[in-house]
N, C-alpha and C positions, 0 to 999 in steps of 0.2 A: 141300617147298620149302626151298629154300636158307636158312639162317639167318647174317644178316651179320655179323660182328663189327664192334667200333667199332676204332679207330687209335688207341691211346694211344701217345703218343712211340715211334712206328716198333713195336708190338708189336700184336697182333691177340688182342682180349679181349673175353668178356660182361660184362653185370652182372644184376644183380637183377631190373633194369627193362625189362623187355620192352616192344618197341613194335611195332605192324602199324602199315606205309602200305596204303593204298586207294585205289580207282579212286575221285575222286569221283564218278563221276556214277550209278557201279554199286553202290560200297561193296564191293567183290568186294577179296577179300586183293592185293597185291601185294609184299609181301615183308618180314618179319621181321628185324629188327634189336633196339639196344638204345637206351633213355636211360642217359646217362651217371651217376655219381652224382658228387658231391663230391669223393670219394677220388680217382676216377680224373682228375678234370679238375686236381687241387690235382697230381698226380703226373707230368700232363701241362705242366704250367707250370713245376714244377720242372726237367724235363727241358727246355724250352725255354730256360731263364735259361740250365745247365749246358753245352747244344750250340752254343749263341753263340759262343765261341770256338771250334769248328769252323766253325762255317758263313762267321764272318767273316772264318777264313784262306782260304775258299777261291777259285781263281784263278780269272778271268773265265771262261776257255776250261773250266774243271771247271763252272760255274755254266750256262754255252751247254750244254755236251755234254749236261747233263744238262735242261736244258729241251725241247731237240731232243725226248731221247728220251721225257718226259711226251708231250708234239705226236704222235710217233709211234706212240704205245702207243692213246691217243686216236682217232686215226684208224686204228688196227687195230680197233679196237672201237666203231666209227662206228653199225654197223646195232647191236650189243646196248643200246648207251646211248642212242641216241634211242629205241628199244622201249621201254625202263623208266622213259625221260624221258616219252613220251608217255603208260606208265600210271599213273604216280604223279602229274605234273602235270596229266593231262589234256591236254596239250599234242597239236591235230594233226600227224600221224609230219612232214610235210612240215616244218613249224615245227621239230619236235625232229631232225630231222637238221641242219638250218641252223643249230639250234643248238650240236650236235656238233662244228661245221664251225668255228664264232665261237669255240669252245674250243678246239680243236688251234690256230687260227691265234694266240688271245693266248697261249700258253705259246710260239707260236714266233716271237712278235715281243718276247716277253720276252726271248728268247734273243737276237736281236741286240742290247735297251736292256743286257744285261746287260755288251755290249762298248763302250759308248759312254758310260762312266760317267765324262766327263770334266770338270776344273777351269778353272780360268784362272789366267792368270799378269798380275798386278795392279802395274806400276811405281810406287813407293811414292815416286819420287823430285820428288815436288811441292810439296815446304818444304824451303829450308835444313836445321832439322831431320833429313830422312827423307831423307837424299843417300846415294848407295852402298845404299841398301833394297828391296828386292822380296818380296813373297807370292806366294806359288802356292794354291789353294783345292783342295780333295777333296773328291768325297760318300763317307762310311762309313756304312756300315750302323745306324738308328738303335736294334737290340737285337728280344724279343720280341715278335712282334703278335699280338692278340685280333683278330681276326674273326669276323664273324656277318652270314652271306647269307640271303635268303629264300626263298621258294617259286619264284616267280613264273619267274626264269629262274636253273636251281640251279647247273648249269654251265657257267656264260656268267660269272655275277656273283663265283659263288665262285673260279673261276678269277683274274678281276679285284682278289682279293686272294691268290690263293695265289702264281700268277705272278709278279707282283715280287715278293715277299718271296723268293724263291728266288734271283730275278736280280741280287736285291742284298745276301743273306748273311743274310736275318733269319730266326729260325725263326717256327714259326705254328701257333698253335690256332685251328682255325675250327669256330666252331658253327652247320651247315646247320639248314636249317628240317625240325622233326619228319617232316614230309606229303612233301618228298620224299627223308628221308635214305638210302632206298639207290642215287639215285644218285648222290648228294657221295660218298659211302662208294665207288662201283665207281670213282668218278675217283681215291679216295686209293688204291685199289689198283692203278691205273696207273701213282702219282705212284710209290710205294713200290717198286712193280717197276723203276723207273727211277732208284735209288738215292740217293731223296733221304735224307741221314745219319738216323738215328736220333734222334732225341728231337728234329728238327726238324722236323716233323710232325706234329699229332694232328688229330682228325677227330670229332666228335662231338657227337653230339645230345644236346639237355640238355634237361630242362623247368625253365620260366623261373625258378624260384627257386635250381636251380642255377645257372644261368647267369650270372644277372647276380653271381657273385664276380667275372667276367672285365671288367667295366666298373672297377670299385672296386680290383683288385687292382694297384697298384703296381712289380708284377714284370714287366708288359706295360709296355712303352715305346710302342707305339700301341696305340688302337681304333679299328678300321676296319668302318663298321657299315651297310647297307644295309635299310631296311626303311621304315616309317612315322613320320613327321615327330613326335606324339605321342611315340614312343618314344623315338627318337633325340636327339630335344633333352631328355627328361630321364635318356638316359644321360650327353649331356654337361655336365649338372650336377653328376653324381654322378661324374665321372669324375678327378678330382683334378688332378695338375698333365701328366698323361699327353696331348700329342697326339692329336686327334679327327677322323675324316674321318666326315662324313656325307652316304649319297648317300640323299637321301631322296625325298617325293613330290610331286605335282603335279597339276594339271589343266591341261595343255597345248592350246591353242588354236593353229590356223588359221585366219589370215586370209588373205584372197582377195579381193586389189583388181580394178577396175575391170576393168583389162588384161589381166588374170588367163587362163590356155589353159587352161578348163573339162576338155578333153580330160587334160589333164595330170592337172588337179588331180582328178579325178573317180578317174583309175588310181590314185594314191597313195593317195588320200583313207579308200578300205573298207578299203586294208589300217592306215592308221593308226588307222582308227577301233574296227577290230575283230576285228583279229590279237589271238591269245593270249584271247579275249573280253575284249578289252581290260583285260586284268590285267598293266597295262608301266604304268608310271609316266611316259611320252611318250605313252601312248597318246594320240591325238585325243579330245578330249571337248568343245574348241568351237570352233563354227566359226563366223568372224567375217566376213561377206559384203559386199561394198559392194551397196548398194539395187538398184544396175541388174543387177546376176548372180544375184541370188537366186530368183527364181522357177527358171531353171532350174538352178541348182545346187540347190537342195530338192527338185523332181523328179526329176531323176538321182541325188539321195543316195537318196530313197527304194526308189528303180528297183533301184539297187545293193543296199541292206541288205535286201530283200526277197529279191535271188535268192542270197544267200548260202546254200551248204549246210551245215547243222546236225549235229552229230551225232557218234556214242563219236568219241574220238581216235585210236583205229586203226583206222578205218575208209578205208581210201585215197579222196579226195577229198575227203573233209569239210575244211572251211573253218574251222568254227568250230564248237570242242566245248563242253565244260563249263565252268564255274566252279569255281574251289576246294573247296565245297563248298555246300550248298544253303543253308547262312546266309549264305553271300556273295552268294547268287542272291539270297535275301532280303531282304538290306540294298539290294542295289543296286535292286531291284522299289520298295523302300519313296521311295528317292529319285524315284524316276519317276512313283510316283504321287504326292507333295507337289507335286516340280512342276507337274504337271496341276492338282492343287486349287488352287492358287496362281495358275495362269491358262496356261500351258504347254499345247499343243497338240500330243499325242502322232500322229507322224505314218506309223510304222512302229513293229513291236516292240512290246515291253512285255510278252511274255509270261511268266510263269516256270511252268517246269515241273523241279520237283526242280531241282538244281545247274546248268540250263541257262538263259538267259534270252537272249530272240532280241533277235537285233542291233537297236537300238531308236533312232528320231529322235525329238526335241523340236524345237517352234519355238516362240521367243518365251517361253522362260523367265524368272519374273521375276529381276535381280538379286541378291534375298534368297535366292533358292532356293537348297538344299544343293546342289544338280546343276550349280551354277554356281561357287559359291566354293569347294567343296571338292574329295577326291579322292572320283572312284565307282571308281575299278578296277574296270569295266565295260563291258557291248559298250554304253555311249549316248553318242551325240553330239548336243550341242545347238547350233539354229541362233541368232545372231542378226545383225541388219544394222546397215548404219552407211554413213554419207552421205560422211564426211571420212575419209581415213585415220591424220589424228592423233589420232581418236575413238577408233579400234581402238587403237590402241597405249595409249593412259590407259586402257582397257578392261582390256587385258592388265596394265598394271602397278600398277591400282588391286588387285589381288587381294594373297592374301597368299604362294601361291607363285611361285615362277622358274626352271620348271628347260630347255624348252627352246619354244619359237615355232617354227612355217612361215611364212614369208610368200611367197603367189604373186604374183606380177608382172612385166610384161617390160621393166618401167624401170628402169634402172641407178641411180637417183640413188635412186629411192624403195626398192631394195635397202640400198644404204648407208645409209641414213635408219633404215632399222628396225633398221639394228645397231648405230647410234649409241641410237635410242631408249626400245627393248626394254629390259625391267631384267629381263633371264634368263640363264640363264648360256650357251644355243646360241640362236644366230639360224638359222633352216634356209631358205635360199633356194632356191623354187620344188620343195620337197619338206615332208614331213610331218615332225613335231617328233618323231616315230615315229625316225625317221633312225640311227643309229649305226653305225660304224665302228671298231672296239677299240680303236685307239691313237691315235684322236682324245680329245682333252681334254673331258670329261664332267661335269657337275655343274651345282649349281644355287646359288640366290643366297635372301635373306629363308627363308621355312620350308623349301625345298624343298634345305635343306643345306649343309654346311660345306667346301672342298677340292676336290679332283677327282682324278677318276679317270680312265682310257685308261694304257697300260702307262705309257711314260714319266712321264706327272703321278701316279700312282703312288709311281712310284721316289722323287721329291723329297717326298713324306710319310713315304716309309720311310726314308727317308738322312737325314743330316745334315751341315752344309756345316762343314767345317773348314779353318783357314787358319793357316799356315805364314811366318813372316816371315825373310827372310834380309836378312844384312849383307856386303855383297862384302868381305870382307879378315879376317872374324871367326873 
């Protein structure tokens, strides 16, 4: 088997620390790589402070060309990285090719934000004072960024920090998650093959006591950090006076008023609930019914998570494979069953077998329950009902995250309504909070995160706005 190296600043290196990914659900090897150590990550930042001034001379059209050809290189190698995407996450092939697909396309709509990095010209001439005055504004590049993506989707997310930082001049150390880093690693070797400079670039796995020097270290001008709300808010305690983007997690709810096209809602609904085994941070995990839909929206849910297919991730057809690994199966089993003791009516699912757990309904969980307030990153959705729909919405905003809402309806006003009254940072009208689209604006509000992400709200975390005043006659 192929032994990967890690990217230290544009060079291809071991270390000491050997690491195997695995299939979760088999434990079978899938590919050899390294943890990083100290040395190489401290030598990889230096090279990033050092290549800053390359990266920031370079012209738009050199920044494009070279995005193009990451996108290209990407989709030459579409079937080998959803292969390695599906055995290192577990991801079904179907899932990990779409995934493939979300990745070539953000590196090549980075390529166009990378030409449309424009200012404004600001008439200063509105006091006595400031007569014969004008500014013009620029975004430049705001220096080196720390990133660190997670499992869950390695490149989709990781792209979503590597992408702008290219398209606007910043170098980047990004630290993938252990479990799948040799696919971050075959994307840094398509980025490399496509001439991203030297020491603007590293790529590596850490275990977390190295890692976290790159929260704390001052030589990073951002961190840009995707993962668990836990974590992320106390890296941004500890992260100094450094710029923080946090896309963090959720328990996303669907609601489904009165009006609601059950037909609709039902299509979207399995996939929101239990794509990826619901290990997405949008994933569906409650669904909010108005009184008169829910007997047959709970039948059709059941109907639906009953005839999903189970099973390895490369098995063509399977729907829905593994979990990360069998303590996540674990964890999320252990929520399922509190809710039941609690008074929750397990109405499909529930099973755990090793790193697998079948797609699972709850009705009628109580409020207190974990499976309610918190994140399961899980295939379970829980029902509950409500008579008003401005019940559903204090519902939604009584909780402690906000990262994106469905609301089905076919009333215009009661659309606009939930995006006035939603306290999250996506409203998703008559689709699942599941939804995303690259270079739409991404993030979340209270625990579920700091900033936003999609290519362009990207670039304005990594830029920084600079303004120029001129005097006609000076």
């Amino acid at each position: 088997m192929k032994v990967q190296p890690l990217l230290v600043a544009g060079a291809w290196e071991e270390s000491p620390l050997p690491l195997t990914t695995r299939a979760p659900d088999t434990g079978e090897e899938v590919g050899r790589t390294f943890h990083a150590t100290a040395e190489q990550l401290n030598r990889a930042t230096e090279a990033a402070v050092e290549a800053f001034a390359t990266t920031r001379a370079l012209a738009a059209y050199e920044r494009a060309d070279m995005l193009r050809r990451i996108a290209t290189g990407v989709t030459a190698r579409a079937d080998e990285l959803a292969l390695l995407l599906a055995r290192e996450a577990g991801k079904p092939l179907a899932d990990a090719r779409t995934e493939v697909q979300r990745t070539a396309f953000t590196f090549q709509w980075a390529a166009e934000e990378s030409q449309r990095l424009n200012g404004e010209l600001i008439p200063l001439d509105v006091l006595p004072s400031s007569r014969g005055k004008w500014a013009i504004t620029r975004r430049v590049p705001i220096g080196p960024v720390a990133g660190i993506s997670p499992f869950n989707l390695p490149l989709s997310l990781s792209a979503h920090k590597l992408a702008p930082a290219i398209a606007v001049g910043d170098p980047i150390v990004l630290k993938p998650d252990s479990r799948t880093a040799c696919t971050v690693l075959a994307l840094a070797e398509v980025m490399a093959e496509a001439g991203v400079p030297a020491g603007a670039l590293s790529v590596l796995p850490m275990e977390i006591e190295v890692a976290d020097a790159m929260v704390t270290d001052d030589r990073f001008a951002l961190l840009s950090f995707t993962g668990s709300a836990r974590v992320g808010w106390d890296m941004k305690a500890r992260a100094g006076r450094k710029p923080v983007v946090l896309e963090l997690g959720g328990n996303a709810a669907v609601i489904v008023d009165a009006d609601a096209d059950l037909d609709l809602v039902m299509s979207r609904l399995l996939v929101g609930a239990f794509k990826y085994a619901g290990q997405i941070c949008i994933s569906v995990q409650r669904v909010l019914v108005h009184r008169s839909r829910a007997d047959e929206l709970r039948d059709r849910l059941v109907q639906g998570a009953e005839s999903l297919r189970v099973g390895a991730a490369t098995d063509p057809g399977v729907e829905i494979g593994p979990m990360i690994s069998e303590q996540a199966a674990r964890a999320a089993k252990a929520l399922v069953d509190e809710a039941v003791a609690g008074g929750a009516r397990l109405l499909a699912g529930g099973r755990q077998d090793g790193s697998y757990l079948s797609p699972t309904v709850l009705d009628g969980a109580p409020e207190d329950a974990a499976i309610v307030r918190e994140e399961a990153f899980a295939p379970v959705v829980s029902i509950q009902e409500f008579d008003d729909i401005e019940a559903a919405y204090a519902t939604v905003n009584a909780g402690r995250f906000g990262l994106q809402t469905g609301v089905f309806t076919r009333d215009l006003t009661s659309a606009w309504r939930a995006f006035d009254a939603l306290e999250v940072g996506g409203v998703i009208i008559n689709d699942v909070p599941t939804f995303r689209v690259d270079h739409m604006a991404y993030g979340g509000v209270k625990d579920s995160g700091l900033g936003r992400e999609g290519v362009r709200y990207a670039i304005e975390h990594m830029t920084e706005l600079r303004t120029m005043v001129f005097t006609a006659g000076g």
